[in-house]
Each structure stands twice: as C-alpha cells, then as structure tokens.
N, C-alpha and C positions, 0 to 999 in steps of 0.2 A: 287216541292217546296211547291205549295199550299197542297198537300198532306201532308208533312211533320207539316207544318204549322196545317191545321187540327186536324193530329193525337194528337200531340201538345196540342192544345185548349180541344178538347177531355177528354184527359188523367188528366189536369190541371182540370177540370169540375169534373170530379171523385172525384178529391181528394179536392175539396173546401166543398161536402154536409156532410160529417163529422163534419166540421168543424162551418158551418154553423148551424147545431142539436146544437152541443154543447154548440153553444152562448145562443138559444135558452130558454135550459133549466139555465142558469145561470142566463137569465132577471128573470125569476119565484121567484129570491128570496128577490126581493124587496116587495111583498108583506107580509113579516113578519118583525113584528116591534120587534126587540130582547128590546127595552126597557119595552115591556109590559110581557115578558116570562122571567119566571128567570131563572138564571143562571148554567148551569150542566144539560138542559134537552133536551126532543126532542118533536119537534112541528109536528105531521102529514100530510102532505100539503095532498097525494091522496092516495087510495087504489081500486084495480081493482079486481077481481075474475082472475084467470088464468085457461087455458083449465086442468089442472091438480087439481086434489079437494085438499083442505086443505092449494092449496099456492096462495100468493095471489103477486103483483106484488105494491110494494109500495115507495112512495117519501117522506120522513121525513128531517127535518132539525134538527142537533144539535147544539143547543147554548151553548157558552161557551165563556169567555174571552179568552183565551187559541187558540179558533181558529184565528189567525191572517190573514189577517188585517179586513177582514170581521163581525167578532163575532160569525159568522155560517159555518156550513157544510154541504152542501147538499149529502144526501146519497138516492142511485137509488137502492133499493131492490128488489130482486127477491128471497121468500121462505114463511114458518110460518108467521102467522101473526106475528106482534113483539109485546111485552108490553112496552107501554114508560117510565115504572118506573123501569123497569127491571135494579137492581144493574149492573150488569154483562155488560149489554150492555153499560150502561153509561160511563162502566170505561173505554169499549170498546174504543169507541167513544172519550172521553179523551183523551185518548192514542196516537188516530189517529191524533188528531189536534193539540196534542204538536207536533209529530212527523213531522208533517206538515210545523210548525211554525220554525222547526229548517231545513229547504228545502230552506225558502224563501232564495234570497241575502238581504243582508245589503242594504238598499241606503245611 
C-alpha cells in the first residue's frame, strides 16, 4: 500500500513541474506597462544566441486591445531574429489574439 501510495506521489510530482514553469513565465508579464506601448505592436522582453547560428531563442509581447482580457500575448520563439515592425508578423499576431478572444467562455 505505501508502495502504491508512493508511486502515486511520484507520478503526481511529474506532472506538477509543467505546470509549475508555465505559471512562471506568465508572472514575467506584469512587468510591461501596455499603457505606455501603443497599440498593434510588439514589445521584446529577451533574446539569447542559440547553439545553431543565425537563430536566436526570443520572448516578445504583443499588445493589442484584441487580446483579451489581458491586452498582451506573450509569445516564446525559437528561429530568425524577428523585426517588430514587421507588417506580416503583426497581422500575424492579430490574428492569433482574436482567435484567442473567441476560445474564452462568456461569464
């Protein structure tokens, strides 16, 4: 039985540090102020070198009204550096955060 129990607690512990990372990176977005970044763009929070040249490993926020209920979207990249003016990517990103907005339930 304590075996069982163990195994149990174990397996339960696996699957909590997931979960755990992910909170993590979600506290990181209170330190941008979407009142001072206008609206339809993307703010760079970090960028790292990656063992492979040319790509780099980067954490950007996009603001927009559109993202509900937050105003941002944090997005975890791995490739090219990005341009944050980049047409393309903005509409991208757009995109993502209506489509997002319409996921939520109602309360």
């Amino acid at each position: 039985m304590i075996k069982k129990i163990s195994l149990i607690g174990v397996f339960m512990a696996i699957l909590y540090f997931p979960l755990a990372a992910y909170g993590q990176d979600v506290g990181r977005s209170g330190d941008i102020n979407i009142t001072d970044v206008a609206d339809n763009s993307i703010v760079v929070i970090s960028q790292e070198e990656t063992d492979i040249p040319g790509y780099v490993h980067e954490k950007y926020a996009f603001v927009s009204a559109a993202c509900f209920p937050s105003g941002l979207q944090l997005v975890d990249y791995y490739g090219p550096p990005i341009n944050p003016n980049d047409p393309s990517l903005l509409v991208r990103e757009g995109a993502m955060c209506s489509d997002r907005s319409f996921d939520t339930p109602d309360d």
